[in-house]
N, C-alpha and C positions, 0 to 999 in steps of 0.2 A: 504494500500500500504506500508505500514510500513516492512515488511515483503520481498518483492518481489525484492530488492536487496540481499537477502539472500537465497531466495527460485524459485524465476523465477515464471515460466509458472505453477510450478508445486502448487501452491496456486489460482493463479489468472490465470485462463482460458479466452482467447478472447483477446479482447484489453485493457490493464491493465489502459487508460485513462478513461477506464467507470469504473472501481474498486473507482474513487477520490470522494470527497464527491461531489464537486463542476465540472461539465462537458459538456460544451457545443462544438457542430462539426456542420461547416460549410459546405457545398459541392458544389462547379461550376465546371459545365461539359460541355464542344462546342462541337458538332458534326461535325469531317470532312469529314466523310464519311457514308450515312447511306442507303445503298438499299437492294436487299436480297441476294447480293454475299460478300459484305464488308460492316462491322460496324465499324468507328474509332472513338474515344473522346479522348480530352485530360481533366482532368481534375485537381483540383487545392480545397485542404481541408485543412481548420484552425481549430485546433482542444484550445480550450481554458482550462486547466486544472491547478489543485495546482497554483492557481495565474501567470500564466507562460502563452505562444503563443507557439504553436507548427503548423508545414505547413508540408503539403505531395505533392508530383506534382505524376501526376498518367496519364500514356498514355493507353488507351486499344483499340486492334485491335482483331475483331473475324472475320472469313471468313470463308464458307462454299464450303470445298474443290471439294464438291460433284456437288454443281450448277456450282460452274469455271471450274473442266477437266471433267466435265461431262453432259457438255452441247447436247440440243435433236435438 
């Protein structure tokens, strides 16, 4: 990583946290919504890297547009 405030993405491809020598990631995820027209989570990752804490909060919503206006 020594590098990648010089160079970016264009050395270290993905998530430059898995490049450190030392890399642990946590991931909690609720489901508030889950059948086969809407899937919701929110969720909530601590990623531990170069002696440091890092958090991400992360909301995802997929629907299928096709089962909702096109219902038989």
């Amino acid at each position: 990583m020594i590098l990648y405030q010089k160079y970016g993405n264009q050395l270290y491809w993905g998530n430059p946290f898995k490049q450190s020598g030392k890399y642990t990631e946590n991931k909690f995820y609720i489901k508030i919504f889950n059948n086969e027209r809407v899937k919701a989570k929110i969720g909530y990752t601590l990623y531990f890297a170069e002696n440091k804490i890092y958090h991400e909060q992360v909301r995802t919503l997929k629907a299928s547009l096709e089962k909702i206006f096109l219902k038989k």
